[in-house]
Structures are given as structure tokens and as C-alpha cells.
C-alpha positions as CSV (number, residue, x, y, z in Angstrom):
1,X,102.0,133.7,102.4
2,X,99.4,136.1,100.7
3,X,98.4,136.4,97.3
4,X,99.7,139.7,95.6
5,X,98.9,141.3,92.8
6,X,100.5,140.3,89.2
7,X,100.5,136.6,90.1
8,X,103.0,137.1,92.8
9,X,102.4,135.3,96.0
10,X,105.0,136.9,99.2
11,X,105.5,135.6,102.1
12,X,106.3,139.3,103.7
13,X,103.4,141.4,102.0
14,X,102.0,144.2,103.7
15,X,98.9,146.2,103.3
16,X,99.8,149.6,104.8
17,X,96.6,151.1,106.7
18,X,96.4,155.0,107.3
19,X,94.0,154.2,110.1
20,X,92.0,151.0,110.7
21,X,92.5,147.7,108.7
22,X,88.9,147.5,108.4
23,X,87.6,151.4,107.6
24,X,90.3,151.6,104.6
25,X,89.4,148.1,102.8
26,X,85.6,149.0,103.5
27,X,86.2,152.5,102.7
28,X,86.6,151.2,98.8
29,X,84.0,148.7,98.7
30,X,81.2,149.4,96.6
31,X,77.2,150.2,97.9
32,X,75.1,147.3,99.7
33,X,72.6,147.2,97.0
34,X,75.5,145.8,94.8
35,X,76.4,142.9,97.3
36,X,74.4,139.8,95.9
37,X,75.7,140.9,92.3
38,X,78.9,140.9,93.0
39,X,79.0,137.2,94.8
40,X,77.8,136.3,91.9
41,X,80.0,137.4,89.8
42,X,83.2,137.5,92.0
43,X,84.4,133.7,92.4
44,X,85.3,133.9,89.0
45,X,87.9,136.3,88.8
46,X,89.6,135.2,92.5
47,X,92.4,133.1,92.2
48,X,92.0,129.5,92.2
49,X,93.8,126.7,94.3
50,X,93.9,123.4,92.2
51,X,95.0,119.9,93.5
52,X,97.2,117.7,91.6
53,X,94.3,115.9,90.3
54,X,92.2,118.9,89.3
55,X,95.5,120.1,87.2
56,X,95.7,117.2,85.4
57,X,92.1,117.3,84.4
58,X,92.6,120.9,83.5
59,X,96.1,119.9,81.7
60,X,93.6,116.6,80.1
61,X,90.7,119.1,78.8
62,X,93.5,122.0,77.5
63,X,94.9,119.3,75.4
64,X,92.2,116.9,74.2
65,X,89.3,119.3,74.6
66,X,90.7,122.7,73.4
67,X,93.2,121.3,70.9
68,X,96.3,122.9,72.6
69,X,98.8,121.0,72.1
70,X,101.4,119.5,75.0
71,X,104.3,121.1,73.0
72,X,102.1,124.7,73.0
73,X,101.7,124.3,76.7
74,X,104.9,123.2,77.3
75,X,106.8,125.8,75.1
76,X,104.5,128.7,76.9
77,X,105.9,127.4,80.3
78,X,109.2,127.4,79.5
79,X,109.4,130.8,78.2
80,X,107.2,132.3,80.6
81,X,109.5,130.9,83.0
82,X,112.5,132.5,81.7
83,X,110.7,136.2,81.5
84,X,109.6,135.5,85.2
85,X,113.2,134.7,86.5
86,X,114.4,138.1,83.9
87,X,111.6,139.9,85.9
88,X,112.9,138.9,89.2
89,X,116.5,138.7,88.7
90,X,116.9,141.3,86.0
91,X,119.8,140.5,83.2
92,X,120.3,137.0,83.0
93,X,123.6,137.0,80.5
94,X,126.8,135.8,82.4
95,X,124.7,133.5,84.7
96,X,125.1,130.2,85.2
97,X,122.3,127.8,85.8
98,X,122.0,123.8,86.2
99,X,118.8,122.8,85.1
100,X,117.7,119.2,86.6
101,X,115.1,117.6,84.7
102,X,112.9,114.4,84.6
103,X,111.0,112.5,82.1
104,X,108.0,113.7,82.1
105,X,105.9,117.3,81.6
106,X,107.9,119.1,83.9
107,X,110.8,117.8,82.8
108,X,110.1,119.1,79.3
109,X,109.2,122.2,81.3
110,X,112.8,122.9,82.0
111,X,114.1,121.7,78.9
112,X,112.6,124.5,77.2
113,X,113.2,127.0,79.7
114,X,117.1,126.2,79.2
115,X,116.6,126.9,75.6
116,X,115.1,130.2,76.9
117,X,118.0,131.2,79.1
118,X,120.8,130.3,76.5
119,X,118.8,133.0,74.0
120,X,119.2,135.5,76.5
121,X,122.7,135.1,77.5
122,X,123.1,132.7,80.1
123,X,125.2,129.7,80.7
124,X,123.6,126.5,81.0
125,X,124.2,122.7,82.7
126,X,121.3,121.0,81.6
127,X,121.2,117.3,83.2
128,X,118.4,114.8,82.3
129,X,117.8,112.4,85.2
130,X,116.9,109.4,82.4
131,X,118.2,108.0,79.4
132,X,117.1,110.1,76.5
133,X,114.7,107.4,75.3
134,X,112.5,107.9,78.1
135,X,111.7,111.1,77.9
136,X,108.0,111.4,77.1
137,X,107.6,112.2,73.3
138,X,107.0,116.1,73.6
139,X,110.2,116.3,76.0
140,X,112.2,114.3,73.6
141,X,111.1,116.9,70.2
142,X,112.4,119.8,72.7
143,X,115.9,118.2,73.6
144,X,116.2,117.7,69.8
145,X,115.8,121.3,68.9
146,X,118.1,122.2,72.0
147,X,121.0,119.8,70.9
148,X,121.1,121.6,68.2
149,X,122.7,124.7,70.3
150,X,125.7,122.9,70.8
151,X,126.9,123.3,67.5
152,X,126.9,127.2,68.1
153,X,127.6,128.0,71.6
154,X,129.7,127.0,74.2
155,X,126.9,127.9,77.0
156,X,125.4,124.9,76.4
157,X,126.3,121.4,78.3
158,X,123.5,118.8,78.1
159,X,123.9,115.3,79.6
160,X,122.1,112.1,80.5
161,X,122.3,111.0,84.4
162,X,120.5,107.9,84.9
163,X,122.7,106.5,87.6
164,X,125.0,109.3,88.9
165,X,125.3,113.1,88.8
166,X,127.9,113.6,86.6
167,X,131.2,115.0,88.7
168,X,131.8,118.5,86.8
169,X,128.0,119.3,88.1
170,X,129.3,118.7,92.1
171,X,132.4,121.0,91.2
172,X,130.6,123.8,89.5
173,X,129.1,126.7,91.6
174,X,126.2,127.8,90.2
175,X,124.5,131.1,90.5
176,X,121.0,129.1,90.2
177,X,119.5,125.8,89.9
178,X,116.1,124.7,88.0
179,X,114.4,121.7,90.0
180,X,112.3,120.7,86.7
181,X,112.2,117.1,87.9
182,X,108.8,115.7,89.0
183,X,106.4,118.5,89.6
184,X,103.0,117.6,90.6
185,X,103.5,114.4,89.2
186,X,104.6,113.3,92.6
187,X,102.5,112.0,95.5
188,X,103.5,111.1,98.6
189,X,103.9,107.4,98.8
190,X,103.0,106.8,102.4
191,X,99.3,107.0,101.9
192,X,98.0,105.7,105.1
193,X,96.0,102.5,104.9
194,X,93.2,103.6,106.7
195,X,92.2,106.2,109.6
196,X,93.2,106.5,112.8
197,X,90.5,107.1,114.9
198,X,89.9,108.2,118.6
199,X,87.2,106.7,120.7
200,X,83.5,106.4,120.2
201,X,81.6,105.5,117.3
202,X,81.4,108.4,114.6
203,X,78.7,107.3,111.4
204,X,81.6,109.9,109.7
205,X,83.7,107.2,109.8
206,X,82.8,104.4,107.9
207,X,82.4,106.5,104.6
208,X,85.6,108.5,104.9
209,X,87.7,105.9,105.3
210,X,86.4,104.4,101.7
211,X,86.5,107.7,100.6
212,X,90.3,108.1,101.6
213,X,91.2,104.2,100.5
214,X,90.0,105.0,97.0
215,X,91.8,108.6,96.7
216,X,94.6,107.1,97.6
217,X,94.7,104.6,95.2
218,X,96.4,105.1,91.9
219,X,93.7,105.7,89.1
220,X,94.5,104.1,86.2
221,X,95.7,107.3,84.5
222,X,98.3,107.1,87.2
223,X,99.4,103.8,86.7
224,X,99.4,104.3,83.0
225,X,101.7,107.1,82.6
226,X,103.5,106.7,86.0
227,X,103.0,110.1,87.5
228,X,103.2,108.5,90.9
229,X,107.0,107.9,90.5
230,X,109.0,107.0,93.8
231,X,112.0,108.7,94.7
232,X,114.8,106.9,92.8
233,X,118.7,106.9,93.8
234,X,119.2,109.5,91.0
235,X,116.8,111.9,91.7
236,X,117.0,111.7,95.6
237,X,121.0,112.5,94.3
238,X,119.5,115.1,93.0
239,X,117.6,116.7,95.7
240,X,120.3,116.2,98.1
241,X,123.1,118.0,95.3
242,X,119.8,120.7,95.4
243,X,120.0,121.6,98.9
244,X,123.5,121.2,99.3
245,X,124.6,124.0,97.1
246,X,122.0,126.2,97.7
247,X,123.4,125.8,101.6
248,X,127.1,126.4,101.5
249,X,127.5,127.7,97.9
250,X,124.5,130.1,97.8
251,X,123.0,129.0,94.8
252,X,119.2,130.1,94.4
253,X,116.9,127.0,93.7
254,X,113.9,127.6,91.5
255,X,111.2,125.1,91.3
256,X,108.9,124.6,88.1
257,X,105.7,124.0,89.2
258,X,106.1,122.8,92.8
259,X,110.0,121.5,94.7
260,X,110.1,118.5,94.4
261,X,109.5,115.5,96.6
262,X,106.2,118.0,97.7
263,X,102.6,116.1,97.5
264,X,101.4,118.7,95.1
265,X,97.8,117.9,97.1
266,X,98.8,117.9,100.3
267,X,102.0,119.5,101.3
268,X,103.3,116.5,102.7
269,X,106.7,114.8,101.8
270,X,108.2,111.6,102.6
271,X,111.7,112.1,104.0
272,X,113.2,114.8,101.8
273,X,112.0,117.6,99.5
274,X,113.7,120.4,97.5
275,X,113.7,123.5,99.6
276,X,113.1,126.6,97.1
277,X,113.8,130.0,96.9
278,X,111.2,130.7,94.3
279,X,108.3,128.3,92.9
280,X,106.8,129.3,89.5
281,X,103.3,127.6,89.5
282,X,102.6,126.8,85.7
283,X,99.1,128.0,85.3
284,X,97.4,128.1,89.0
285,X,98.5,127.8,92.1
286,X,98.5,124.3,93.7
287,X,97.3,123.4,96.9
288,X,100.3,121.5,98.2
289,X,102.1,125.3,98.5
290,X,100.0,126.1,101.2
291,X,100.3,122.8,103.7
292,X,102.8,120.5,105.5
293,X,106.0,120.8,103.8
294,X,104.9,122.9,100.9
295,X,104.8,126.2,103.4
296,X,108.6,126.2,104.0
297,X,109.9,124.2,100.9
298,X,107.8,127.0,98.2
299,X,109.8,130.1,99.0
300,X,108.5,133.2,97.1
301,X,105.8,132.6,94.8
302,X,104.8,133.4,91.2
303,X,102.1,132.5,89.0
304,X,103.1,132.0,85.2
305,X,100.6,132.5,82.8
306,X,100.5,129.2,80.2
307,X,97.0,130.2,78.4
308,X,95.3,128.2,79.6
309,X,91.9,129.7,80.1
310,X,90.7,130.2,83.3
311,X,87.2,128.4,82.7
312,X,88.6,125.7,82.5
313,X,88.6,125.9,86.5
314,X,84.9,126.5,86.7
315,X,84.3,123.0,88.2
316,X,87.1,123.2,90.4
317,X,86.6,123.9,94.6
318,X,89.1,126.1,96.4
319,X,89.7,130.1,95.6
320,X,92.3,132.0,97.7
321,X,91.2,134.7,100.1
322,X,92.7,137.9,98.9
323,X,92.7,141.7,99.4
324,X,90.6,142.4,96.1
325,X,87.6,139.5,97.7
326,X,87.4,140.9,100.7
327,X,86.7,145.0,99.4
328,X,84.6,143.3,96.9
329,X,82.7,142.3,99.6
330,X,82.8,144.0,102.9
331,X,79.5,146.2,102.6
332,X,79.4,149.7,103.5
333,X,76.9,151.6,105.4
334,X,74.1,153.4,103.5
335,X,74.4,157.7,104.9
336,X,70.7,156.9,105.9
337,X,70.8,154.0,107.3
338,X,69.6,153.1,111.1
339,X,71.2,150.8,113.6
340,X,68.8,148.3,113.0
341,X,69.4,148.2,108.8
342,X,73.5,147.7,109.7
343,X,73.1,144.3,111.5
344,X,71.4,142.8,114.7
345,X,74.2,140.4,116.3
346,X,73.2,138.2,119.5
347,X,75.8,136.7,121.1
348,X,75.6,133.9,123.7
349,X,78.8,133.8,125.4
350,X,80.7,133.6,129.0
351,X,80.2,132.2,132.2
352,X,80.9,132.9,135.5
353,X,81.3,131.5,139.4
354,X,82.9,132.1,142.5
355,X,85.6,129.5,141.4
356,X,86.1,130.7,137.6
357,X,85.4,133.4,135.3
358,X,85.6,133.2,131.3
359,X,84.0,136.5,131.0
360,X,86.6,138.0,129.0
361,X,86.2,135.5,125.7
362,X,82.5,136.8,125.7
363,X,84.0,140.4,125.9
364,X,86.3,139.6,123.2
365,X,83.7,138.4,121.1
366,X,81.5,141.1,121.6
367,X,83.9,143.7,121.2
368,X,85.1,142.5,117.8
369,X,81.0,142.2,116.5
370,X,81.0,145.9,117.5
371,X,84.2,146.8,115.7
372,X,83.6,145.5,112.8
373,X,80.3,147.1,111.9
374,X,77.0,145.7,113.1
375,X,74.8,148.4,114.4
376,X,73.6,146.6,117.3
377,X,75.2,143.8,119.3
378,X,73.0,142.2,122.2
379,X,74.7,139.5,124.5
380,X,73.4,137.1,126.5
381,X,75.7,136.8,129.7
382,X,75.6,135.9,133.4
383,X,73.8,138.7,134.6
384,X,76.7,138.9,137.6
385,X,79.0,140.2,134.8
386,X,76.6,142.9,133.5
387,X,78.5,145.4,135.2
388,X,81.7,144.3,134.2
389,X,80.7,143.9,130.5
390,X,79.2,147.8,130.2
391,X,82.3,149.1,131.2
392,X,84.8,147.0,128.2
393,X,81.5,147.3,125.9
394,X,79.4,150.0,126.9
395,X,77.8,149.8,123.4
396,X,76.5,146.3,123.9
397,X,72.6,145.5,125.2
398,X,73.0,143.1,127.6
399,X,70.1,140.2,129.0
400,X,70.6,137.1,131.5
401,X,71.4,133.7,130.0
402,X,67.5,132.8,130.2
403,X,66.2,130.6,127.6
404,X,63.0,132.6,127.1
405,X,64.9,135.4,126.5
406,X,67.5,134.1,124.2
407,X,64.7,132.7,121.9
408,X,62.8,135.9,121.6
409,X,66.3,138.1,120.9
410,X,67.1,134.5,118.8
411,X,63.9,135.2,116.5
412,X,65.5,139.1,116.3
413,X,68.9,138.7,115.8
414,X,70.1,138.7,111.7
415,X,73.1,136.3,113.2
416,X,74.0,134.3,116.3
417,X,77.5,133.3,117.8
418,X,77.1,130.6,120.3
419,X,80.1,129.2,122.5
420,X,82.8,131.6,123.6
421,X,83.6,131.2,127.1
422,X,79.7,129.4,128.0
423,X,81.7,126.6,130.0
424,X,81.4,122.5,129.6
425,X,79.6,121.3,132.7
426,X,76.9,118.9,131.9
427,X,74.0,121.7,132.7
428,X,76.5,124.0,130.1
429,X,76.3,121.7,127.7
430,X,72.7,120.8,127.9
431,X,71.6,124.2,127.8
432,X,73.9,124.1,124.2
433,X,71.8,121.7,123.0
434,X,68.3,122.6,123.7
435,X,69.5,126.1,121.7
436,X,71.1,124.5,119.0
437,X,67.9,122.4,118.0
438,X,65.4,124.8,119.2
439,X,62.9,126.1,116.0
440,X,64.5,129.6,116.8
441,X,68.2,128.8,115.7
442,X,67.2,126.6,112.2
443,X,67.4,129.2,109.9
444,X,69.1,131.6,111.5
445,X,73.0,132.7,110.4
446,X,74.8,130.9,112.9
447,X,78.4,131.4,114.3
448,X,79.1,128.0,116.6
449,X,82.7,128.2,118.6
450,X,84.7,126.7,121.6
451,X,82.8,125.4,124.0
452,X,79.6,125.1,121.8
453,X,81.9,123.0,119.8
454,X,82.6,120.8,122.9
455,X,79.3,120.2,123.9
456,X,78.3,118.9,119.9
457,X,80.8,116.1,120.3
458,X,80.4,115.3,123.6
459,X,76.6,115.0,123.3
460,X,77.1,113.8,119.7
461,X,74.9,116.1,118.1
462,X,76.8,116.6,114.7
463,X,73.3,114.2,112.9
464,X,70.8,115.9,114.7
465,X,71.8,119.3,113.6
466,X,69.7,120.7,110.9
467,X,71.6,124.4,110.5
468,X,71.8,125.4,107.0
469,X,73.3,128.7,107.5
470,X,75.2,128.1,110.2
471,X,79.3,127.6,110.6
472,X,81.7,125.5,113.1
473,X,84.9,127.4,113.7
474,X,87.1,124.5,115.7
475,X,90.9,124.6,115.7
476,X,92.9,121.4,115.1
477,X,92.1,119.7,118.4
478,X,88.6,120.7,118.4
479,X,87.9,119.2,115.1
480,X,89.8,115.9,115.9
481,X,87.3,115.8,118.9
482,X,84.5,116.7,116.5
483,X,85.2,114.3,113.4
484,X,86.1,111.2,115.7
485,X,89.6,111.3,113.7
486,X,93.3,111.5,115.1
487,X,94.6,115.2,114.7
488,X,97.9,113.9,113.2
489,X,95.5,112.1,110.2
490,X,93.8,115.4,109.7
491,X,97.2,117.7,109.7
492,X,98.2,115.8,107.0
493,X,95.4,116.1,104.8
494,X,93.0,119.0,105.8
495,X,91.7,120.1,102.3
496,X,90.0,116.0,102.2
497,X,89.0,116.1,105.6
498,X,87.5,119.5,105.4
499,X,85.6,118.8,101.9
500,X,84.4,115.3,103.1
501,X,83.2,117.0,106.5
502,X,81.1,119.2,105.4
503,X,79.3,116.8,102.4
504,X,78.3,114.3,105.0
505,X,77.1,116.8,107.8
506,X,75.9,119.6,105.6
507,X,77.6,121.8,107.9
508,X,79.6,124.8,107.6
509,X,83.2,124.8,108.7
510,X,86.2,127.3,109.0
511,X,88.9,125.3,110.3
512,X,91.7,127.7,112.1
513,X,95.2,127.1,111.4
514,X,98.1,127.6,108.8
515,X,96.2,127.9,106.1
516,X,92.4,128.5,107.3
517,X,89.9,126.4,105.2
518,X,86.7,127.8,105.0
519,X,84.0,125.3,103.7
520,X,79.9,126.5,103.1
521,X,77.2,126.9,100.5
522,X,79.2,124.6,98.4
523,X,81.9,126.6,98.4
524,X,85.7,126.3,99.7
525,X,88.3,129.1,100.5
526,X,91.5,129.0,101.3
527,X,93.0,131.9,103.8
528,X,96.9,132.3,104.4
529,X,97.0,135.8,106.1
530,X,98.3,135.5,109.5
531,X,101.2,134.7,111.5
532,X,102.0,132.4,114.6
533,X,101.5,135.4,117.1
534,X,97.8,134.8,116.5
535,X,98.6,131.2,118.0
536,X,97.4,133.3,121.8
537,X,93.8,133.0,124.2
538,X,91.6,135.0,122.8
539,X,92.1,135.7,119.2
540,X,89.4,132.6,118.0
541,X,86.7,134.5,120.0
542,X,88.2,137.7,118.1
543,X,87.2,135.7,115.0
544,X,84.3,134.7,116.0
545,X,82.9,137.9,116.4
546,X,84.4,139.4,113.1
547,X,82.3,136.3,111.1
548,X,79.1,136.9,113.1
549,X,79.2,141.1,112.6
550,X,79.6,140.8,109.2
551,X,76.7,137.7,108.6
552,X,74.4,139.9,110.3
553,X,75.3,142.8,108.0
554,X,73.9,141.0,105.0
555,X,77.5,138.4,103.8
556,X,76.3,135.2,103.5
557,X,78.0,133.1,105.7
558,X,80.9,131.8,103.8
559,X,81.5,135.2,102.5
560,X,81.6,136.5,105.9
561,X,84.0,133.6,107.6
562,X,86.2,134.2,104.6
563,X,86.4,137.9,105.1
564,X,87.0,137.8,108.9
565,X,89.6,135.0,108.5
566,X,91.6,137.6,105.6
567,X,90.9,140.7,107.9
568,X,91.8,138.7,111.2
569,X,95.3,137.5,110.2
570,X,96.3,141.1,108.0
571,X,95.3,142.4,111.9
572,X,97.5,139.8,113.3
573,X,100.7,141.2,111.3
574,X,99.9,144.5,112.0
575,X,99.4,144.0,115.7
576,X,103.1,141.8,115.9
577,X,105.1,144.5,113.7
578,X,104.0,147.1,116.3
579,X,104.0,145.4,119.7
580,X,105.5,142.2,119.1
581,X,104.3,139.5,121.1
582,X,100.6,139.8,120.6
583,X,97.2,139.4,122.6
584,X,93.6,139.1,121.3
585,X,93.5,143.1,122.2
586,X,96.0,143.8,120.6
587,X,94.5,142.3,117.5
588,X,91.2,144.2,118.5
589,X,93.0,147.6,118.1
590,X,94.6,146.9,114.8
591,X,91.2,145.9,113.5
């Protein structure tokens, strides 16, 4: 799923390249000189991700802080709504819809949205999955004004089903059906208790575990106006009577909001969800579309536009990864520029014996540095391999893996990848360490990968570092090995563990995966470019390179993880639509 342009997010969008993914987005960016200005100024217009909590704090301010009312809000998502779905679907009169709603927001949500699709022509089963006097006051004022329909048209049913779906519902076939149920009112309820750990003593521990009892927790908010509901008979009727149709009758299920039975946090679900066609997110887009369940159970995307003003997401932590960030901020060579001025890159990476070889993750590394800009790579590799590694890079200055050596092209370099392919013996790892915490490496821009990554949690070096600028760049297991925390806890909530990582360890981390999170210099992006295929050997150290080029040409190093994670999975796609099943070179070429 990729964010589009007019607030449309598709799972299927392409960016059509005449040449190289890379040279045409770069190709449009504006001048180096501009670059600090504009990441600045840029995190305000890129779309943000909210959590259910930060919505409801948004939803809180709107209201109390802003004076817009609930019936304003709730009136603007209704009939945005309704010109979304005329958008998509075109002519709506003749159709038939059932509109499922709950007591709360959202359920008011779809109770003006009917009103909406009655004006323009269509037919209407609107179903209330409470007694009428427990619908929240604003809900309640909006059924009011809808009964009144009834007296006028006959495309207009509304009932109350606070026990059982009403049998002419099950009979009808319905061209589309509105889940305005829960929304983001609805968390999981199997919070875990705790966290499971693995073995060895972690000091991350002890404070994320508080951290994650007290999210968990209702807040008294919560408990007050019961937006943790459980799923009740009726509504998990309801889901079921969802799915059902929109299996063997073909009905097309639109979600307000986000399906529900979705955590709109973390994607997760207990046992059964709403599976959408189309989501409309009222307002933002929610973080729950892009993990666990929330991936399959979303469908097609689309932002609606409620007024609320974006500001009011100023204080808020995740932005999406999009086309528009990453020309923003890819720089652009200057006609008179020398090598030197368009990035120095050193990269520590490979190993090699008589038993093994893991040469070519160095080569991928280095190869993908070169191709995406810098103006001149060094490596530091077995000096057995030197021959092998002029003829894939002949570009690249090679010197021996000698500490003297590195330190000197260390106090050189404008960015460092350390890791790919170095190997995990005990001398390997060692030699990690004394780099990692040498006065050379401190304040450098810093790209730490594989086994790098190992050696920090074997030697348990994650409180010793002291690497402002630098970023870890584990995959699932790798994290679980470097957190101390079982990789089943983390799948289910990555945003949290990725947030709570990075405050304690003061750390930067891009952690791979479906979305990539990308957390440093206080700030989080979320990256959903990409497909499976990239799931092959090779295509991390790809990454790895991508992030270090374009730190060493002058992106801070959030900026530059975040625009290699965008550029690395649009390559992906391009690399499986032409060949198929893909390799790291593969990806390489499409860069």
C-alpha cells in the first residue's frame, strides 16, 4: 500500500520510470543549497499516521479547543463520505446499501452518510446495532432528522437490532454495505499481561514492560465513554453477515474509519474482523491500516477530508514515506561539483576463508552506495577479495580490513556502513566492537547492519554505544535478538516497540518489514513501498548501501533511511513486474 496523490492510498500504484527509479525522482528535486530548508519545512505537509489515541486527542482538541462541534465533524464525515463513494463508484441512484451502525461516533458517522445516499438516489437499510436510547447524544439528533425521511420516500428502512439482525437484511442482496460500527473505538482486548522475553538480562526490559502495562490499560477516558467495547453477539452477527455477503453475494464492504474488529493502533484483531473493499479514513490515516490484520482487512484506501486542521497534528509522531518526500529530498548534484563535494562513503563489509565466502553482501553494498550517487565509495575488505571486488565495482577504492586504516578513512568518510557480510566469530565480533566505540565512529553518520547487528547483542553493547548519528537496520529476528524481546511480542506491536527502543537507547532504527519503521532525530516514518519479492539474500545489504550513499551526500540520517526504504521497495516492484521472482541484482538494476 502507497500513499497516492488526492488522499488516495492503492495497493497497486505505480510510478512509471523512463529510465532509472532514482535519476527521474532526483531529476525533479530541487538544488543542494535548498536541502536543510526544506527538512524544515517539509514534515508539515507529508501525510500523517495517527494512533487511535492521538485521534482522539485530535477529535478532543477539534471539539473543546477549536469549538467544532461533534455534530459539525460528524455531519462533514458523513457527507464527505458519500462524495467519496460518488467519486469511486460514480451514480449512486438505484443502489442499494445496508448501513450497519453502532452507538457511538462512527456510528453517527454512518447515520449521516445514509442521509447522504438517500439525497442522491440510493436505496437504503439502515440497522442500528443498539436500542435507540443508547446512541450517544449527537448520533441520536442525526437519527431524528433521518426518521423524518420515512414519511417521504420509500428508500428508507431504519431499524433497531440489539439482539438479532433482522431477517429481511439476510435475504436482501445488497450492491454495498457500510461497516459504521466501532471504528477506532475498538482495541484489541487481548493485551498481553506482560513481555515475553528471550534469554539474558536486557536493562530495556524492566521499563518497557511498565511502559506496555500502562498503555494497555484503559485510561479513564476509556472507561468513561466505553470506547474499548468487546465484541458483542450482535455485532460479531454483524461482522460475520459482513463477510458473508460480500463472499457469495458480491456485495462491496466499505468501512468508515477503519473495518471493524481492527486495533486501530496496531492492526491486530482478536478472532474476526470486517474484511473491506474500501476504508475511508475520517481525517488522517490510522496506524492500524498498515499492520497485522489492518494490511489485508483495509482494501483500497481514501482519505476524507473532515476540516479538521492539520496542526492540530503537529505534536503527533509518524508521517508516511511518499513520492513527493523523497524528490523533496533526494539532492542533486551541483554542474561544478567534484567527487569529493558528492559524498565520501566507507564501507566495512565481507569476509572471506578457504571454507566460506560472504563477499558478495559487501559487493552488494558497495554497488548500491555507487548507484545511488556518492562520488566516492572506499571499502574496507579482505584484501584476498580485492581482485574480485574491482571487477563487480571497478569504481570502488579498496584497503585491507586493518584497523589503522579504517580509522584514518573513518576520520574521511562523510558516512560509514558497518556489518554486511563481516562474519560472527568471536575475533569478528571483537573487531566490531573496538570500531563501534572507537573516538573515530562517535560523530560520524553511521549505517550499522547484519552481522554488526549480531555482534551488539551478543557482546551487549546496545549501553555503551554513544552514536548520535548513527542507525540500526535489523529485520524482525535481528531486533528480537537485539531488544531481548520475543519476535511474536514485537510483530504485534512494532510502532511501541520501535518508539520505546529508540527513547531508551538514543539509537536510530529502521526496522525492515511490512511496513518499515524508520525511527531518528526524534522523528518516526512509516514506509509501505515494497512487496514480498524483496523477502530474498541480499536486498538488506542493497538497503544498506542506498541509506549510507545518500547520508554521505548531505540527508541527515533519518532523511536518508527513509528515502532509501521508499526508493528500495518502488525498485522492488519494478524489478518483480519485469523478471518476476527477484534477486538483490535485480533490485540493483531497477535502481
Amino acid at each position: 500500500m502507497t500513499k497516492g496523490k488526492c488522499g488516495t492510498v492503492q495497493p497497486n500504484l505505480r510510478i512509471h520510470f523512463l529510465c532509472s527509479l532514482a535519476y527521474k525522482i532526483q531529476k525533479q528535486t530541487v538544488s543542494c543549497s535548498r536541502a536543510s530548508y526544506l527538512q524544515q519545512n517539509l514534515t508539515a505537509a507529508m501525510q500523517k499516521v495517527l494512533t487511535a489515541q492521538e485521534m482522539r486527542d485530535i477529535d478532543y482538541e477539534a471539539v473543546v479547543k477549536l469549538r467544532i462541534s461533534e455534530k459539525q465533524l460528524m455531519e462533514l464525515a458523513g457527507k464527505e463520505s458519500c462524495n467519496i463513494l460518488k467519486e469511486k463508484f460514480g451514480n449512486l441512484a438505484g443502489k442499494s446499501f445496508l448501513v450497519l451502525c453502532g452507538k457511538g461516533n462512527n456510528g453517527g458517522d454512518g447515520i449521516v452518510l445514509s442521509r447522504h445516499l438517500v439525497n442522491a438516489g440510493a436505496k437504503v437499510d439502515l440497522v442500528y446495532l443498539c436500542p435507540a436510547s443508547l446512541l450517544k447524544q449527537e448520533g441520536a439528533a442525526m437519527l431524528k432528522i433521518l426518521s423524518q425521511y420515512v414519511s417521504y420516500t420509500d428508500r428508507l428502512r431504519a431499524v433497531e437490532a440489539d439482539e438479532m439482525i433482522p431477517a429481511f437484511v439476510i435475504e436482501t442482496q445488497y450492491d454495498f454495505i457500510v461497516d459504521a460500527i466501532l471504528g477506532t473505538g475498538y482495541r484489541r482486548s487481548s493485551h498481553p499481561k506482560g513481555i515475553k522475553r528471550r534469554e539474558g538480562n536486557n536493562p530495556f526490559l524492566p521499563r518497557i514492560s511498565e511502559e506496555r502495562l500502562a498503555e494497555a490499560a484503559p485510561t479513564p477516558v476509556e472507561l468513561q465513554q466505553e470506547l474499548r467495547p468487546a465484541l458483542s453477539p450482535i455485532i460479531r452477527e454483524a461482522i460475520l453477515l459482513i463477510n458473508h455477503k460480500r463472499a457469495t453475494e458480491g456485495s462491496t464492504v466499505i468501512a468508515l474509519d477503519i473495518p471493524t474488529g481492527i486495533d486501530g493502533t496496531t492492526g491486530e484483531a482478536d478472532d474476526m474482523a470486517v474484511e473491506a473493499d474500501l476504508t475511508i479514513a475520517l481525517g488522517f490515516l490510522k496506524t492500524g491500516f498498515f499492520f497485522g490484520k489492518g494490511r489485508t482487512c483495509t482494501g483500497e484506501i481514501v482519505v476524507a477530508d473532515i476540516s479538521i486542521p492539520t496542526f492540530l497534528t503537529n505534536d503527533t509522531h509518524c508521517s508516511l514515506v511518499d513520492e513527493e518526500f523523497v524528490r523533496m529530498n533526494l539532492p542533486r548534484r551541483a554542474p561544478e561539483s567534484a567527487k569529493h563535494e558528492n559524498g565520501k562513503v566507507l564501507i566495512i563489509a565481507g569476509s572471506q576463508s578457504e571454507e566460506s565466502s560472504m563477499m558478495g553482501a559487501a559487493l552488494m553494498a558497495i554497488r548500491a552506495a555507487i548507484k545511488m550517487g556518492a562520488g566516492y565509495v572506499c571499502a574496507a575488505v579482505p584484501s584476498s577479495a580485492f581482485n574480485a571486488v574491482h571487477l563487480a565495482a571497478p569504481e570502488c577504492v579498496l584497503i585491507a580490513q586493518n584497523e589503522k586504516q579504517i580509522y584514518e578513512r573513518a576520520r574521511w568518510a562523510d558516512a560509514i556502513l558497518i556489518g554486511c557480510g563481516l562474519g560472527r566469530a568471536p575475533e569478528r565480533q571483537a573487531f566490531i566492537a573496538r570500531l563501534l566505540t572507537s573516538a573515530e565512529f562517535q560523530e560520524k553518520k553511521l549505517v550499522i547492519d547484519a552481522d554488526a547487528l549480531y555482534a551488539i547483542a551478543e557482546l551487549g553493547l546496545l549501553e555503551q554505544l554513544k552514536l548520535p548519528n548513527a542507525i540500526l537496520t535489523p529485520h524482525l529476528g535481528e531486533f528480537e535478538r537485539l531488544a531481548g524481546i520475543d519476535a511474536e511480542e514485537i510483530r504485534a506491536d512494532k510502532l511501541f516497540f520501535t518508539k520505546e527502543f529508540v527513547k531508551h537507547y538514543s539509537l536510530g532504527l529502521l526496522l525492515k518489514g511490512a511496513p518499515t519503521l524508520i525511527a531518528a532525530n526524534g522523528k518516526l516514518y512509516l514506509n509501505d513501498s515494497g512487496t514480498a519479492a524483496l523477502a530474498t539474500a541480499g536486498t538488506g545489504d542493497v538497503l544498506s548501501g542506498m541509506i549510507v550513499s545518500l547520508a554521505a551526500q548531505g540527508l541527515t540520517i533519518d532523511v536518508a533511511a527513509a528515502c532509501a526504504a521508499y526508493l528500495h521497495g518502488e525498485a522492488g516492484k519494478t524489478a518483480e513486474e519485469e523478471v518476476g521472482m527477484v534477486s538483490a541484482t535485480d533490485v540493483l538494476r531497477a535502481l
